[in-house]
KEKE-3310 file (N, C-alpha, C; in steps of 0.2 Angstrom, whole numbers, plus 5000, padded with zeros to 4 digits):
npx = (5254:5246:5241:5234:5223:5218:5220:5213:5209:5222:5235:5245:5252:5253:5252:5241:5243:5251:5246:5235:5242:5248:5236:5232:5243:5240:5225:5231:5237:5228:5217:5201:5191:5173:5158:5146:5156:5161:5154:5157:5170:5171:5166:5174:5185:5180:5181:5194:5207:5216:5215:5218:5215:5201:5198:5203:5193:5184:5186:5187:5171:5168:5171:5164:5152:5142:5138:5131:5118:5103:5104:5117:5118:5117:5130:5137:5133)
npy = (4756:4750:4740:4747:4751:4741:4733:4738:4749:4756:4768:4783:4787:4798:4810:4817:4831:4833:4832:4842:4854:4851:4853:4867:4872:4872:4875:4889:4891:4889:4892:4891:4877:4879:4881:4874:4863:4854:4843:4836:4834:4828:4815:4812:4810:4802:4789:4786:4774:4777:4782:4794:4804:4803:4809:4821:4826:4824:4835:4845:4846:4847:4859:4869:4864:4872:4882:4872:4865:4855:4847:4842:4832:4819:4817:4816:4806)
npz = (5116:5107:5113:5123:5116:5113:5097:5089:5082:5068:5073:5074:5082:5091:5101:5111:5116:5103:5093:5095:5093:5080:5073:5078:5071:5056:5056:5059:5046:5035:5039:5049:5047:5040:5047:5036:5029:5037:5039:5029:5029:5042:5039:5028:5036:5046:5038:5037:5042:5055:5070:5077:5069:5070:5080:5077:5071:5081:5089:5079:5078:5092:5093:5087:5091:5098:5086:5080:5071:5070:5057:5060:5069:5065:5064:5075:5082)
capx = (5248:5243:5239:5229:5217:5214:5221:5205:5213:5230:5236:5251:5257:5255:5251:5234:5244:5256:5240:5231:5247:5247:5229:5232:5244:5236:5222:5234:5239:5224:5209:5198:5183:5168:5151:5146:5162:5159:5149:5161:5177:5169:5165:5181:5191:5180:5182:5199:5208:5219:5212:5221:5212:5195:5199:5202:5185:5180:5188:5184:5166:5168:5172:5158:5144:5137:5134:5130:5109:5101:5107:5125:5117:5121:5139:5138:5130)
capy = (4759:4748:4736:4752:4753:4733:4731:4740:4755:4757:4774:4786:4787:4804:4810:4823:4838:4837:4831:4846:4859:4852:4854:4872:4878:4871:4882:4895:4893:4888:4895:4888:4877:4882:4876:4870:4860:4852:4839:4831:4835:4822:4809:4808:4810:4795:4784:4783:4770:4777:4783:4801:4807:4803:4812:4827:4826:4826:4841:4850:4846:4850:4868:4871:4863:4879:4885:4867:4863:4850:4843:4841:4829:4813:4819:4815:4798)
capz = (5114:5104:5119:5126:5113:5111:5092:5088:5077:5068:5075:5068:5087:5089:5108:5111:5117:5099:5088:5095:5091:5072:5069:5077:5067:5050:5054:5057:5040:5032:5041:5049:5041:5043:5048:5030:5026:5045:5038:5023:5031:5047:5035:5025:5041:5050:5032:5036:5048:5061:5078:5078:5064:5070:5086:5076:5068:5087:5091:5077:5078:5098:5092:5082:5094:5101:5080:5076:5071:5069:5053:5060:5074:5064:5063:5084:5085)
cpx = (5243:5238:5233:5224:5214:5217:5214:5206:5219:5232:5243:5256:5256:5250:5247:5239:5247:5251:5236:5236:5247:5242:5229:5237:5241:5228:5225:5235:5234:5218:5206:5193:5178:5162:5150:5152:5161:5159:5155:5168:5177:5170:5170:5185:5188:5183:5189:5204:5211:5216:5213:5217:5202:5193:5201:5196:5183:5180:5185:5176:5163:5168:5166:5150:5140:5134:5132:5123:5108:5103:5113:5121:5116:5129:5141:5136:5136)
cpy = (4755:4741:4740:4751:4745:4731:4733:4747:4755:4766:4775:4785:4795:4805:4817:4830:4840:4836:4838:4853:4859:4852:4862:4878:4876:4875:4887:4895:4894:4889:4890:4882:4878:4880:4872:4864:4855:4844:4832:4830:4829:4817:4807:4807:4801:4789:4781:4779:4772:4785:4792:4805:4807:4807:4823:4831:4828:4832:4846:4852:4848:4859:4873:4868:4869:4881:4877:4865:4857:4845:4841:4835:4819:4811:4816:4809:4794)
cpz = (5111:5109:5123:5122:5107:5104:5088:5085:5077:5069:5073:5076:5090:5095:5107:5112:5106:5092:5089:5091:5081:5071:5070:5071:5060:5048:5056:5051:5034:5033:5044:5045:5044:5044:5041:5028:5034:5041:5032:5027:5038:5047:5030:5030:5045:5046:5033:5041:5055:5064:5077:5074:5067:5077:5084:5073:5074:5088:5087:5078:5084:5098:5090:5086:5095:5092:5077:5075:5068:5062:5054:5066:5070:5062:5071:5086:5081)
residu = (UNK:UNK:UNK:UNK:UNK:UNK:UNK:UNK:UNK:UNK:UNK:UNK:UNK:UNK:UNK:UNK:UNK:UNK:UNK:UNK:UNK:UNK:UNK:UNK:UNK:UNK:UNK:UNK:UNK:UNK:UNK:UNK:UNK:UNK:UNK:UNK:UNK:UNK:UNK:UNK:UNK:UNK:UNK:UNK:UNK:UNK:UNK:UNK:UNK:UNK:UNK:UNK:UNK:UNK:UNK:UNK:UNK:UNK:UNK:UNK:UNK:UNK:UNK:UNK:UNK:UNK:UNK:UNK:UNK:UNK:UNK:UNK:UNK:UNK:UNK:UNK:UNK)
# end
């Protein structure tokens, strides 16, 4: 994998269908977050190095497009 993705992020290893299952049940346990929280929760998740994490930023913030306004639009670039 790490040949896949050029040596251009350290990643935990951790394959889309079972990254998406532990973010599902975490909001099962813990709720959603919610448009407000969007914003910080992006910006600590991208701060940190491996790949997986910034993919669940994506996700998240994928969820929340339709309610997302204009001040969320440098969360996307």
């Amino acid at each position: 994998m790490s040949a896949c993705m050029k040596d251009r992020f350290p990643f935990f290893g951790i394959r889309t269908p079972d990254r998406r299952e532990l973010v599902k049940e975490h909001i099962a346990r813990h709720g959603p977050p919610t448009l407000d929280e969007l914003p910080a929760i992006s910006r600590s998740v991208f701060a940190l190095p491996q790949r997986e994490l910034h993919q669940v930023a994506v996700d998240l913030l994928m969820k929340h497009a339709k309610r997302s306004g204009p001040d969320h639009l440098p969360l996307l670039e």
